[in-house]
N, C-alpha and C positions, 0 to 999 in steps of 0.2 A: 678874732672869731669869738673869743670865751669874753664878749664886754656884757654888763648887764641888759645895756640896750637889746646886740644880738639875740641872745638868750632869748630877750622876753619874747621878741618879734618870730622866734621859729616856733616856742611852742604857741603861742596864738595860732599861729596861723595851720601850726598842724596837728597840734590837739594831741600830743600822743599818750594812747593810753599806761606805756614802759618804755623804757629804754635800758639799753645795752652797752658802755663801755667795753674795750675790747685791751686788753694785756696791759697798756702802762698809763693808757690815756685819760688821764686825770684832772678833769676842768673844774677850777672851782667852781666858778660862777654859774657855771652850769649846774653841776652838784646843786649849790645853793639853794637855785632857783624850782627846781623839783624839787627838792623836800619843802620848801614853802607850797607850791601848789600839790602837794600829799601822791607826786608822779613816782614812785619806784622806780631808780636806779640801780643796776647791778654792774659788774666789772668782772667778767666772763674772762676763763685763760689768762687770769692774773698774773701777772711775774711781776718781781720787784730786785732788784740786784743790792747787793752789799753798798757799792758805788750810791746807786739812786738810793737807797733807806738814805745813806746818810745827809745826803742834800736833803731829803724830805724834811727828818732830823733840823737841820739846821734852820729849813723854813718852817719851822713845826706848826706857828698860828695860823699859817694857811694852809697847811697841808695835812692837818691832823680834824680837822671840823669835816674837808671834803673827804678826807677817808671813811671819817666816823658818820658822814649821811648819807653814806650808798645805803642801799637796802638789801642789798648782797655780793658777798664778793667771793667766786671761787677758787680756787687757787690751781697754778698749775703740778707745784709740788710742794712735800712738806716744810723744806726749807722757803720759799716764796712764801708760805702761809704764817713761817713765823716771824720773817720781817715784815710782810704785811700789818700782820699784829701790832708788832713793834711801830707800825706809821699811825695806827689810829683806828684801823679795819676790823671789824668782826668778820671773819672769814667764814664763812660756814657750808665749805666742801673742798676738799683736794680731787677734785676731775680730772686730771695728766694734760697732756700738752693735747690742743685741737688740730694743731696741722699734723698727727698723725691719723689723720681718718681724711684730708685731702689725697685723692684717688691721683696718681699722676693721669694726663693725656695717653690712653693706650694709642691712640694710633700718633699720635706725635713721637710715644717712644719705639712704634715697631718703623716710623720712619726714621728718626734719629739711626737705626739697631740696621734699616737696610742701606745705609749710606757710608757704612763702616767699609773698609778695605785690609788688608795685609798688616799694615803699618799702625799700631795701638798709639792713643789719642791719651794723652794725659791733659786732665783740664784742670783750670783755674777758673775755680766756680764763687759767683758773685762778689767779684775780686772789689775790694775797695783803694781809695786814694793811697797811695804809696806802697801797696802788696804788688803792682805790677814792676815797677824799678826795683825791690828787694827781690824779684826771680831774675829779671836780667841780672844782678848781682852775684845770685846763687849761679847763673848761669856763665856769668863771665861774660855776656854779651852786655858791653857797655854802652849807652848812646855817644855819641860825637862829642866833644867839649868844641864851646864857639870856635870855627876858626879852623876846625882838624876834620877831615873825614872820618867818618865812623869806621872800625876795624870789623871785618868781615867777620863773623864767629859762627854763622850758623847757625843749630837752633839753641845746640847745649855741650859747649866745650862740659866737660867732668860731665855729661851726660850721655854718654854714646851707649847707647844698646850694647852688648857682647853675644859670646855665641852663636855669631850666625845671627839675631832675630833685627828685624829693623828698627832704625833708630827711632825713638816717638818724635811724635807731632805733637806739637803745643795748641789747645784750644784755650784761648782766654774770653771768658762771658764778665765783663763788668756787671758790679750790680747795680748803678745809675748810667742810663741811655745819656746823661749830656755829657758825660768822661768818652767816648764810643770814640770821637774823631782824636780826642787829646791821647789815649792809650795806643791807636793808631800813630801817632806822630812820636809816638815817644820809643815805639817796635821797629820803624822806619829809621831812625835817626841813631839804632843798635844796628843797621845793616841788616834787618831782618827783612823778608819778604812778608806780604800781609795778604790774607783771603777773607774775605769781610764775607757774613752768611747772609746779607740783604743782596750781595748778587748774586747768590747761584737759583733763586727763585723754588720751583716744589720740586725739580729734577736732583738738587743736589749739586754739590763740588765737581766741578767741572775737571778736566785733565791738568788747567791752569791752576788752579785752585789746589789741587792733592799736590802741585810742586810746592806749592808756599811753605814756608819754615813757617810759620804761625797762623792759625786759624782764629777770625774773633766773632764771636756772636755777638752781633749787635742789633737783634732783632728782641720785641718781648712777648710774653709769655709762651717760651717756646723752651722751658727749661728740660723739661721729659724729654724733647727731641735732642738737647747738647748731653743730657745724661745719658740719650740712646748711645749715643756716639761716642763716650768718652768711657774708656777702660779701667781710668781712676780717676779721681775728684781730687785735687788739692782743696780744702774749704775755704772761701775768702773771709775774712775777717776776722781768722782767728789766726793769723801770722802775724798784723799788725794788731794793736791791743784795744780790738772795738768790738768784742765780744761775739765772734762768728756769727755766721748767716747760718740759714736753716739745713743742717745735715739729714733731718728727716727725710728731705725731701731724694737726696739721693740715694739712701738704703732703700725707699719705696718703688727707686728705678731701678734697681741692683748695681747698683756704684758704689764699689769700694772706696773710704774716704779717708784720705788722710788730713789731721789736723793739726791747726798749730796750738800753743798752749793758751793762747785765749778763747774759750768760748763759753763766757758767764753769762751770755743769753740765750745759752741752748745748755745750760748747766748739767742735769741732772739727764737730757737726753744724750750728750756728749759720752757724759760717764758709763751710761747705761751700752750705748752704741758698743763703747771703747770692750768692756767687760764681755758684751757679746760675741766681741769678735768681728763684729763688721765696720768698724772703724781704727786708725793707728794714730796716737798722739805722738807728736814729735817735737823738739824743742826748737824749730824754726826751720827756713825754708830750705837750708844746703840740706840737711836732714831728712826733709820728707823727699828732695828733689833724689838722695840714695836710695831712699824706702821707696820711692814708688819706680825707681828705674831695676830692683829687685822685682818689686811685685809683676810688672808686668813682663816679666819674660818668667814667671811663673804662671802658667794657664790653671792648673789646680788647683793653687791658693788663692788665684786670686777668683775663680769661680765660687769656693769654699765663702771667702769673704761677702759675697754678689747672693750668695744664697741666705748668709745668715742676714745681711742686711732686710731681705725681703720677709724673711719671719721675725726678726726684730721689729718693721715697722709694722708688720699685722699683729701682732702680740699685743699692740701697746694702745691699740684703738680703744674707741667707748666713750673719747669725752667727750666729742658730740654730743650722742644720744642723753649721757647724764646732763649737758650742759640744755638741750633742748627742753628736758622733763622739768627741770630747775628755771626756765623762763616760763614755763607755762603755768607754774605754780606761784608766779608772783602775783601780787591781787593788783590788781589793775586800779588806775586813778579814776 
């Protein structure tokens, strides 16, 4: 896509008078090719990680010319703004992070919220490649090795509920739709039962369904409805070391969220979450799989957590608005 042939042939043909990069997306040839035709480029909700500075770093002659020809770059926090810096960038705003001004689906979440029953939902939210085998792990529910039948385990040996409250139900939301059959095969093959949410249609989990040991969403953008539904959040990608998926997006639902010790792409909102109180970091998945079999036979606390999520993620709004006032002052080509 970034050849200079492409390039030339989009903006001919569509003339624009600016454009918009968005968080890390950094095309040379593109860059290029707008500061020769005098087109203003900006790079909106900047982030840049310690990891990527340094690869930039090490390709410096090409990554230091397209840094240094955007014609604005805001940043999403202070620290983003000074490895920005450090790549080549004149940054000139720290705006906060924009997915905190994404409104979730209210009525996806007051569906998700009326499909709920007795039995409290812990979920594994936008789980990546190898976070679903490391809970089977944590769980003791192992799949079959070639050759052996799989040992019955149920949903979560070391995880039973106590006091009287029932045992949780596991919802696992992949965060790529082509993993949906493979995660499914690999639940199956732990002796687990599986209730996939493409068949219960708008009615919801049928009787067959609320027996399954494992629930999977494998539908998209129906994220507000699995966070209706779910009583805590495991956060996917920050068990495995690929930098968490977006936590915002579950304190906006009131999903208390527990995380694992990677999430340097949600850096500064991680931290902030953690401090507030509506998130718990933990050093890995046996870990959070204790913390959150606590939390949820805690109804107080874990409301306590579900409410400050909700004014942590209203607190932190605005970069839109500042990111919109900041495109419409760039001078047009």
């Amino acid at each position: 896509w970034d050849t200079p042939q492409a390039v030339a042939a989009f903006l001919d043909h569509f003339r624009p008078r600016a454009g918009v990069l968005m968080e890390t997306e950094i095309w040379p040839n593109l860059v290029a090719a707008c500061a020769r035709r005098g087109l203003p480029l900006a790079l909106a909700n900047a982030r840049l990680s310690e990891k990527s500075l340094r690869g930039a770093q090490r390709l410096s002659r090409l990554s230091r010319p397209a840094y240094g020809a955007l014609a604005a770059v805001w940043a999403q926090t202070e620290d983003d703004a000074r490895r920005l810096r450090a790549a080549g960038a004149k940054v000139d705003g720290v705006f906060g992070n924009l997915k905190f001004d994404a409104a979730p689906d209210a009525a996806l979440l007051a569906r998700g919220r009326s499909w709920k029953d007795a039995r409290p939902v812990l979920m594994l939210a936008s789980s990546r490649e190898g976070e679903e085998a490391m809970l089977l792990q944590a769980l003791g529910a192992q799949p079959a090795q070639s050759g052996q039948s799989a040992q019955g385990a149920g949903v979560a040996p070391g995880f039973q509920a106590v006091s009287g409250h029932p045992q949780p139900r596991l919802l696992i939301v992949p965060r790529h739709p082509q993993r949906f059959d493979e995660v499914v095969a690999m639940l199956q093959a732990a002796d687990l039962t599986v209730s996939r949410r493409s068949a219960w249609g708008d009615t919801g989990p049928d009787t067959q369904a609320r027996a399954a040991d494992v629930w999977l969403g494998d539908s998209l953008g129906e994220m507000a409805l699995y966070y209706g539904l779910a009583d805590a959040a495991l956060l996917g990608g920050s068990f495995a070391p690929l930098g968490g998926q977006n936590l915002i997006e579950a304190c906006a639902c009131g999903c208390p969220v527990l995380m694992g010790p990677h999430t340097f792409n949600f850096a500064e909102a991680a931290e902030l979450a953690e401090a507030a109180g509506a998130a718990m970091r933990l050093d890995g998945l046996p870990q959070a799989l204790d913390a959150a079999a606590a939390l949820l036979e805690q109804g107080a606390r874990r409301q306590a957590m579900a409410d400050t999520g909700l004014r942590f993620a209203q607190a932190h709004r605005g970069a839109a608005r500042r990111t919109a006032e900041a495109i419409s002052a760039l001078p047009a080509a």
